[in-house]
N, C-alpha and C positions, 0 to 999 in steps of 0.2 A: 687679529680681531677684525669683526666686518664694520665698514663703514656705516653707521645709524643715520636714517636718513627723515628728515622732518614729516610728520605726518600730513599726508596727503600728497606728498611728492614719492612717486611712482607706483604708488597705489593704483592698482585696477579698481573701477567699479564691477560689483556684484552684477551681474545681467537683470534688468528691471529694475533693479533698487537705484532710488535717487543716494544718490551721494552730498555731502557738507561740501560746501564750498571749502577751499584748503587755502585760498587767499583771498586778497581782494580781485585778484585778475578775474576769478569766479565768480563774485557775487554777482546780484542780478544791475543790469545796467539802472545807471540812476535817469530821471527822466530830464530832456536835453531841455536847454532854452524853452522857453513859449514860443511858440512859432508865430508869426507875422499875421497869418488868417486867423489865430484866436485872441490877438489882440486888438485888430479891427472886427472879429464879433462881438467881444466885450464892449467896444466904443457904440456901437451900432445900438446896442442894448440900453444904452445911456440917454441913447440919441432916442430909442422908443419912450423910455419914463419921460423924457422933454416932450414925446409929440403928447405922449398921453395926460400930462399936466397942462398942456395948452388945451388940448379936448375940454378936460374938466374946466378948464377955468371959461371957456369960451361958452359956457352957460349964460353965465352974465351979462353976456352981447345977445344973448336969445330968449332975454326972460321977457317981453314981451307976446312971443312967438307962443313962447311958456301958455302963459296967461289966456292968449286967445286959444290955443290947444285947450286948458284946461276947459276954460267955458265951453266949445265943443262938446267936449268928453261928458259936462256934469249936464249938458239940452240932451243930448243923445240915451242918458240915464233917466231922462223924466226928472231931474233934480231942478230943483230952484238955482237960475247961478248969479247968486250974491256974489257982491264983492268980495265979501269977507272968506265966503267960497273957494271963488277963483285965487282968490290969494294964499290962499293956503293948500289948495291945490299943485301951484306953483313952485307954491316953498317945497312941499312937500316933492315933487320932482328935482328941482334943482339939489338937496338936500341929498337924493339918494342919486344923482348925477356925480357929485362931489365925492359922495363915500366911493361906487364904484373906478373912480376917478384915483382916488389916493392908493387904492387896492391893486389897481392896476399899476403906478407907478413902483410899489411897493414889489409887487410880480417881478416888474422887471430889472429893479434895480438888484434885487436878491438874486435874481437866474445871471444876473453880470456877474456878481460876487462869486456867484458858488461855480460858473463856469470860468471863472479867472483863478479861481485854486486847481483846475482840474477835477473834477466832482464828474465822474462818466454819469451815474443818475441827474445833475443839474442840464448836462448834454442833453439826453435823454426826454428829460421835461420839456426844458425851454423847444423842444422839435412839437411836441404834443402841443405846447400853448401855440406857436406858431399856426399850426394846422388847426387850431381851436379859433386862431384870432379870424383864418381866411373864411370862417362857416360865417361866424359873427359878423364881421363888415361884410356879408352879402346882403345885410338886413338893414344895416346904416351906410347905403354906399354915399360917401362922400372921399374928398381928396385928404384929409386928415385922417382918417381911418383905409385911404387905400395906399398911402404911407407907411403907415402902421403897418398893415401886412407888407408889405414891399420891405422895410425892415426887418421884420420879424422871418422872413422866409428868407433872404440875404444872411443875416446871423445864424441861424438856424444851418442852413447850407454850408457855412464855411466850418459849423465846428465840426462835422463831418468828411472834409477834403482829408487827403492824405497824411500830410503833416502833423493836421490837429489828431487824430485819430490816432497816430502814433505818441504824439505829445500827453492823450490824455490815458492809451493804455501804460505808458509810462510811468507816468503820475499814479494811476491804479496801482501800478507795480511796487511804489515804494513804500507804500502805504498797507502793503499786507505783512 
């Protein structure tokens, strides 16, 4: 009698036809550790919803500024600028300051999360906001928003090094 031999063990593959893996030494490699560059861009990302929640809140040290802006705005319009005007004016800036403000922190705290599971499209984004943030703070240059981008392009860059790029077709990997 001949020897029976476990499937997959000395089996040729067919020419072109993929083959079942026969053990685990076959399956597809699982994805290694996190690697060190995607877990200081995840931080860094952290580090953008704090600058970006100091931005929003840094209204309220400018509502003044607000106010004389608004009056500007409602003389230049031919408007009357009442107080009641101007103040609501105001609110009404600061108000949609804040929402962009919370949206923003919201952006970035979500592109950490979803770039801290391995998420290749979360990669993918947070490079597009990055390069969306550098168009945007050329219109608000200040040191808080050239942070921001200096952040966001630092993050962005590292999930791309070698490592990360491995790390996250790996993660892709396990996941199909």
């Amino acid at each position: 009698m001949s020897e029976r031999k476990p499937p997959g063990e000395g089996d040729k593959p067919s020419r072109g036809m993929p083959t079942w893996p026969s053990g685990e030494g076959d399956a597809a490699p699982s994805p290694t550790e996190k690697p060190r560059v995607v877990m200081i861009a995840v931080l860094l990302m952290y580090f953008g919803a704090a600058l970006s929640a100091v931005g929003a809140l840094s209204v309220f040290w400018y509502r003044d500024e607000l106010r004389a802006g608004a009056r500007r705005a409602l003389q230049q319009q031919d408007k009357r600028a009442t107080p009641e005007a101007v103040e609501s004016f105001a609110t009404n800036a600061m108000t949609l300051i804040l929402v962009f403000g919370l949206i923003a922190i919201a952006i970035w705290v979500f592109m950490a999360l979803m770039n801290d599971r391995g998420k290749g499209w979360a990669r993918l984004t947070a490079t597009g906001l990055a390069v969306a943030n550098v168009v945007y703070s050329l219109q608000t240059l200040s040191i808080l928003s050239l942070a921001s981008v200096l952040v966001g392009i630092v993050a962005a860059g590292l999930l791309w090094t070698p490592a990360a790029r491995q790390w996250f077709d790996g993660a892709q990997r396990s996941r199909v």
